[in-house]
C-alpha positions in Angstrom: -1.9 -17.1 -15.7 -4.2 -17.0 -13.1 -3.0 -16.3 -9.8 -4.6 -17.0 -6.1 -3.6 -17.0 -2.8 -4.3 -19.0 0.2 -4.6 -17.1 3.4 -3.6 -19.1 6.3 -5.3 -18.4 9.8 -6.1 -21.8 11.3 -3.5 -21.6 14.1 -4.7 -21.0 18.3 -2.0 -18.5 18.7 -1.5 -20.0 21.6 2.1 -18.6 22.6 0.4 -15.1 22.3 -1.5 -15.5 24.9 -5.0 -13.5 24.1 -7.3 -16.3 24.6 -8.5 -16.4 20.8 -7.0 -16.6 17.2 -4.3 -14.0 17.3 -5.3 -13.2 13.6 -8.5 -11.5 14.7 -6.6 -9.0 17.5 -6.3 -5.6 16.4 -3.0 -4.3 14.6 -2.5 -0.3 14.6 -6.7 -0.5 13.7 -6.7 -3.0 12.1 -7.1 -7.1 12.7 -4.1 -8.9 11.6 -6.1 -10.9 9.6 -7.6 -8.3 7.2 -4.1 -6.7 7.3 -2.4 -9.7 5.8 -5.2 -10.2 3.0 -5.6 -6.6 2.1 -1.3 -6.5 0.9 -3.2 -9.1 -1.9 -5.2 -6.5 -3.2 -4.8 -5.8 -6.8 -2.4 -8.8 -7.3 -3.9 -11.7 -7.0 -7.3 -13.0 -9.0 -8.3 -14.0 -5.7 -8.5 -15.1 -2.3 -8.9 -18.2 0.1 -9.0 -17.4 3.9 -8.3 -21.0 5.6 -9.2 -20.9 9.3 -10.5 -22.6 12.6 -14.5 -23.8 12.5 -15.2 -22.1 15.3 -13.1 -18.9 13.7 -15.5 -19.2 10.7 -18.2 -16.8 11.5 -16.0 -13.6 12.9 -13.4 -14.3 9.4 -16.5 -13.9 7.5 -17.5 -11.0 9.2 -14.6 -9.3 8.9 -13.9 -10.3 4.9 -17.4 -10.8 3.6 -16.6 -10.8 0.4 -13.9 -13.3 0.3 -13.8 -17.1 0.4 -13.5 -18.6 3.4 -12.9 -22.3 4.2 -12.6 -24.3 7.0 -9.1 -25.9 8.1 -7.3 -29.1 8.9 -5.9 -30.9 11.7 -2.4 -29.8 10.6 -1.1 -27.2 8.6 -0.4 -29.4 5.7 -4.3 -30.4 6.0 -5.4 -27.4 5.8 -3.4 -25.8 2.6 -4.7 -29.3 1.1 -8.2 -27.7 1.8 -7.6 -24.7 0.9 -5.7 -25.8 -2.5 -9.1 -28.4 -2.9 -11.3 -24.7 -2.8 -9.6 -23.1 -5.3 -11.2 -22.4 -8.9 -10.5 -24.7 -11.8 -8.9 -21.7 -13.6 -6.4 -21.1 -10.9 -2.8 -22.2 -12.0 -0.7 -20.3 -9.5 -1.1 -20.2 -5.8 0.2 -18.2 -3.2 0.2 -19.8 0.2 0.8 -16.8 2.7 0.4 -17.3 6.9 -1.9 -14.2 8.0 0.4 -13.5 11.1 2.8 -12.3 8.7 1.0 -8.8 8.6 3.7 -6.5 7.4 4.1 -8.7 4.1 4.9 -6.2 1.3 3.6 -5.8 -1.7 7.1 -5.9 -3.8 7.5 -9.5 -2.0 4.7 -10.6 -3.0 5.1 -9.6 -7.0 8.9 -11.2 -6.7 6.9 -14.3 -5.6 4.9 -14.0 -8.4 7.5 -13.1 -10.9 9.9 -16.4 -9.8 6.4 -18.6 -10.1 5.7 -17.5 -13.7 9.5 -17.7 -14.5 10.7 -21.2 -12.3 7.4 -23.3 -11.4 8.3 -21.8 -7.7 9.0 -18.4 -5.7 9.2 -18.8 -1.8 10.3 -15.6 0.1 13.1 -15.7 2.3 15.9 -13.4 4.0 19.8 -14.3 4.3 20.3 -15.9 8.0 22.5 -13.0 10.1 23.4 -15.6 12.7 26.0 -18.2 12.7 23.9 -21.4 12.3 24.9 -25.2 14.5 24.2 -28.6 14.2 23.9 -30.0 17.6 23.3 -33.6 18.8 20.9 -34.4 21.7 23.5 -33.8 24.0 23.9 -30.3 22.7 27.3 -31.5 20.9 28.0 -29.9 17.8 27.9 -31.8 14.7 28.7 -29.1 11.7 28.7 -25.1 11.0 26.6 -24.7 8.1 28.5 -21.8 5.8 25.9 -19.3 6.6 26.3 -17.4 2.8 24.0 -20.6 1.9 21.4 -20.4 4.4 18.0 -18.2 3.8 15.3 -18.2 6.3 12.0 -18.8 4.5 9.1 -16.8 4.7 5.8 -16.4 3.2 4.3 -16.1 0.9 5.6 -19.3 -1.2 4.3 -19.7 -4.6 3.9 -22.5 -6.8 1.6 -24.3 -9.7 -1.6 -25.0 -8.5 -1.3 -28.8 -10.0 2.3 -29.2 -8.5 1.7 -27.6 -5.1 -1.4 -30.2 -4.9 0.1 -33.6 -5.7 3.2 -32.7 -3.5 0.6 -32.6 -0.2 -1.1 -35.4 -1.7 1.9 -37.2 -1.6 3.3 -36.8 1.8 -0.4 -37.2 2.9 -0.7 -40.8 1.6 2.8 -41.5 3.5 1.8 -40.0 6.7 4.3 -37.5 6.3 4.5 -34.0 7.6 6.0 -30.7 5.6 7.5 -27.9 7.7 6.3 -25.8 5.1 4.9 -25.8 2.0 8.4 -25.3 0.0 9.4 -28.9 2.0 6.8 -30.8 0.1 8.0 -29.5 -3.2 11.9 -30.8 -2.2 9.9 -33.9 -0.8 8.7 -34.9 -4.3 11.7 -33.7 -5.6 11.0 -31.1 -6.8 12.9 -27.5 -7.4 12.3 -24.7 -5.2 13.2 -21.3 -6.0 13.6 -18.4 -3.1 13.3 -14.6 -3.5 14.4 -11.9 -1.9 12.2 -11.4 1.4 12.0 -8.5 3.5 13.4 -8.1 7.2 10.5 -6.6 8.0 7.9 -9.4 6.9 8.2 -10.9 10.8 5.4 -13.8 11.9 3.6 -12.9 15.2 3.9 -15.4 17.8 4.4 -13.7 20.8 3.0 -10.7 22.8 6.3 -9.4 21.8 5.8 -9.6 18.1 2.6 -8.1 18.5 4.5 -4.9 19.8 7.4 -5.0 17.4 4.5 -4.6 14.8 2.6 -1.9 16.3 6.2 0.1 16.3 7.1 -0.8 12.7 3.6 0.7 11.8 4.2 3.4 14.0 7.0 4.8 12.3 4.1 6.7 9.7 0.9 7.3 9.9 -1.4 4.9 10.8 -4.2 6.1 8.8 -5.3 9.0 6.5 -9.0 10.7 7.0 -11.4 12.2 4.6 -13.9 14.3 5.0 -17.1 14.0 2.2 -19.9 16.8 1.8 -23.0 16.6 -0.8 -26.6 18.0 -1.1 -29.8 17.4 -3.4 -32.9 18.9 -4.2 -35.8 17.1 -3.5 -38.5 17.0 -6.3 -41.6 15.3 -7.4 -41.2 12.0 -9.8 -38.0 10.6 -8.6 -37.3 8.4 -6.0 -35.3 8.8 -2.8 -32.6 6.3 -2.8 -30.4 6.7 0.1 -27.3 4.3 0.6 -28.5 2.0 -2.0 -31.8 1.7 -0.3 -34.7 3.1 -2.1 -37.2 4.8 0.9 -40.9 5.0 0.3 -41.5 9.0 0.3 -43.4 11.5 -1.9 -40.3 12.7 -3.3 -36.9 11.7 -4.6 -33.6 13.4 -5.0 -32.4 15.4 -8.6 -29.5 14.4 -9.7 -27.7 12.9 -13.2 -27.0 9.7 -11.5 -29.7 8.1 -8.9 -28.2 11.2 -6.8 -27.8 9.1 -3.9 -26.7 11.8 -1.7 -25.3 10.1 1.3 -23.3 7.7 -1.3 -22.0 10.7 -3.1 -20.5 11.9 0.1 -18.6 8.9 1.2 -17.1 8.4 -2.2 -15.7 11.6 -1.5 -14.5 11.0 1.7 -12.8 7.7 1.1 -11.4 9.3 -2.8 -10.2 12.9 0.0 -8.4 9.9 2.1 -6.6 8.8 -0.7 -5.8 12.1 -2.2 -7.6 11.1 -5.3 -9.5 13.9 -6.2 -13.3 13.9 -5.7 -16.4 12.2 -8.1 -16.6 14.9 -10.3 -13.2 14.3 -12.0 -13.9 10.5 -11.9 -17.7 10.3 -12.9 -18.2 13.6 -14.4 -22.0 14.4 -15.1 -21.4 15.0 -18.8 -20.4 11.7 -19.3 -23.8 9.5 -20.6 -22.1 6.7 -19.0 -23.3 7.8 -15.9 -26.7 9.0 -16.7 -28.9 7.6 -13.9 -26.3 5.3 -12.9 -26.8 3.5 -9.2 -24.0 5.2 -6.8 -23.6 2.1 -5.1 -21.9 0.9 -8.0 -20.1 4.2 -8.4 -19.1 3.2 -4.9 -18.0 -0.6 -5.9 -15.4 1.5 -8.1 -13.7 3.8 -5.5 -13.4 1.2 -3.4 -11.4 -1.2 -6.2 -9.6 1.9 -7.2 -8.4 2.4 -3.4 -7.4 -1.1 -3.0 -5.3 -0.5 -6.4 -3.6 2.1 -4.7 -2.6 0.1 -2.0 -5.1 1.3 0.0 -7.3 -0.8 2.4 -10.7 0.8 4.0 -11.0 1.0 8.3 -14.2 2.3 8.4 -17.2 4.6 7.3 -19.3 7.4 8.9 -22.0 8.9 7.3 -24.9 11.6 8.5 -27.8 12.2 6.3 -29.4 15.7 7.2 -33.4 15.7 6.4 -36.3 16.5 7.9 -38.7 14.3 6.7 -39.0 11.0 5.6 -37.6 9.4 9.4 -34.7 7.0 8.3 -34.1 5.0 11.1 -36.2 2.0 10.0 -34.1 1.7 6.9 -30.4 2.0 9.1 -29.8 -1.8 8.9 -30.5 -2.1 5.2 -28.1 0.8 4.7 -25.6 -0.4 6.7 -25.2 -3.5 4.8 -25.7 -2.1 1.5 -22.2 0.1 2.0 -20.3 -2.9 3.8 -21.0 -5.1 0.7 -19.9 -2.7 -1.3 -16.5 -1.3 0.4 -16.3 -5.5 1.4 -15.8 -4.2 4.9 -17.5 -5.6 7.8 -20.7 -3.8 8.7 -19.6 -3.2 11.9 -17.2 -0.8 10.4 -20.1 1.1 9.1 -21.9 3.6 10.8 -24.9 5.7 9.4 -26.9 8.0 11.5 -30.0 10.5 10.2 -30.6 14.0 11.7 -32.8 17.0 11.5 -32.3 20.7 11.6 -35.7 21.4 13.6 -37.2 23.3 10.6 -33.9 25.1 10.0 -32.2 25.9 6.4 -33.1 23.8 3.5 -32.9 20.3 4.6 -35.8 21.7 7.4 -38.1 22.9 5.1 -38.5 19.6 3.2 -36.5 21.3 0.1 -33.5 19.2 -0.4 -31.2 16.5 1.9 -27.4 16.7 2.6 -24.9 13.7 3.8 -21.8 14.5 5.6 -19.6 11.9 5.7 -15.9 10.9 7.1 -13.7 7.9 6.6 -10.4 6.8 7.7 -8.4 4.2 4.9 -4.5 2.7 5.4 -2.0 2.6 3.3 -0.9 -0.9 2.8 2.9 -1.7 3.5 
């Protein structure tokens, strides 16, 4: 079964105080936003990030590879939109609020599990305080027994088809959902909860925000690699840098396109990760390879760190050579590796240096890359 989610980032924030969409301010390095989407990785087919028009711009930025629609008046309009975005082939959805952040990845596949199993699987964790029904005067009316009560979280999955008519339904009567497990009980249907996680809490004040800094705080925040690669330059072949192919005399030898400064930031982000280095996973005795472009060498570390569990912060790379002069083709590079890590390009950086005549690089024989990138381990 095919199975998306719906990220949902439409809200103002507003009791957090920050003057913009609290899902685009930073979290331990990294915006809330791309947080919550990147515990998605590897389960889901894919991904609809539902947010504010004037949001739009900065969301794609920051997620260029994902789909990104824009939101309702309500939050019931906008899951419709969202729901209305969503490939024909999709038959179960996962509708997840990006200020829950810290949403693990076992969560998410009990969601799952409970979809495929019961039609429904909403998240939720047993309530630890005794619950009261009060009346406007503050009179209570009843003491629910609190072994019944779960506090629902997200994500909340359900069929696509289901999910849909129940919005539909409450739309036509003017009616609004507190969330989107309501409108399945409102069109009577059955909702199913799993087992949440304590630590899955929605930012909504200043001291959430803080709470989740801590919680993240409690390991490392990030893990650093360092990526190192050189290649002779020779008549005949041409000198492809970062996916861009330079105009110059000579190009670099190599069994793939030997796209040096690619080769070393594959080996950064695979040093992050512990994963070895691109020998053991694209050996150059494999014909598979044979002139191969690295950027889609590159495409493949990438999905093989978000299957990990690992999401990408950002990418640094210096290319060492003394002539051709690089700088005209920075920009072009630049986008080249954001598109293919799916990172914004402001998290790429890529500068070019000489050695003044010195060693190899200096005397036009071959270019090196350096490169060093910093990755997070998704919770």
């Amino acid at each position: 079964m095919s199975v998306w989610a719906l990220i949902m980032a439409a809200g103002s924030g507003a009791r957090m105080g920050l003057g913009h969409n609290k899902v685009l301010a930073p979290l331990a390095g990294m915006p809330v936003l791309a947080r919550s989407a990147a515990a998605f990785n590897g389960l889901v087919d894919g991904k609809i990030i539902v947010t504010r028009a004037e949001d739009m711009e900065a969301v794609r930025a920051m997620l260029p590879s994902e789909t990104v629609v824009r939101g309702g008046k309500t939050r019931q309009q906008s899951v419709l939109r969202g729901l209305e975005a969503l490939p024909a082939r999709a038959e179960i959805v996962l509708v997840h609020d990006a200020a829950r952040p810290l949403v693990t990845r076992r969560v998410i596949e009990r969601c799952i599990a409970s979809a495929r199993a019961h039609g429904s699987g909403v998240a939720g964790v047993p309530v630890k305080d005794t619950i009261k029904r009060v009346d406007s005067h503050g009179a209570v009316w009843e003491t629910p027994p609190r072994a019944a009560l779960r506090a629902a979280q997200t994500p909340q999955a359900f069929g696509v088809v289901t999910l849909r008519a129940a919005i539909e339904a409450l739309e036509a009567r003017g009616e609004i959902a507190t969330d989107d497990a309501a409108a399945i009980e409102a069109s009577g249907g059955t909702v199913y909860m799993v087992e949440g996680a304590e630590t899955n809490l929605k930012l909504t004040t200043p001291e959430d925000l803080r709470m989740a800094e801590w919680m993240l705080g409690d390991g490392p925040r990030g893990r650093v690699g360092h990526g190192y690669d050189a290649h002779r330059l020779v008549a005949g072949r041409p000198l492809i840098l970062c996916g861009v192919t330079i105009p110059y005399e000579k190009g670099l030898l190599g069994y793939s396109d030997a796209d040096v400064a690619t080769h070393a930031l594959m080996d950064a982000l695979l040093g992050a990760a512990a994963l070895g280095d691109i020998g053991c996973l694209f050996p150059d005795n494999d014909p598979a390879y044979k002139g191969i472009s690295s950027m889609l060498l590159l495409r493949k570390v990438a999905r093989l760190l978000r299957e990990k569990g690992f999401s990408i912060g950002n990418a640094d790379v210096t290319i060492v050579a003394q002539r051709p002069k690089l700088s005209p083709y920075r920009d072009a590079m630049v986008r080249a590796v954001a598109a293919a890590l799916t990172i914004p390009p402001a998290a790429v950086n890529i500068k070019a240096t000489t050695t003044e005549g010195l060693g190899f690089e200096g005397e036009g024989l071959g270019i090196c890359a350096f490169a060093v990138s910093m990755i997070h381990k998704c919770p």
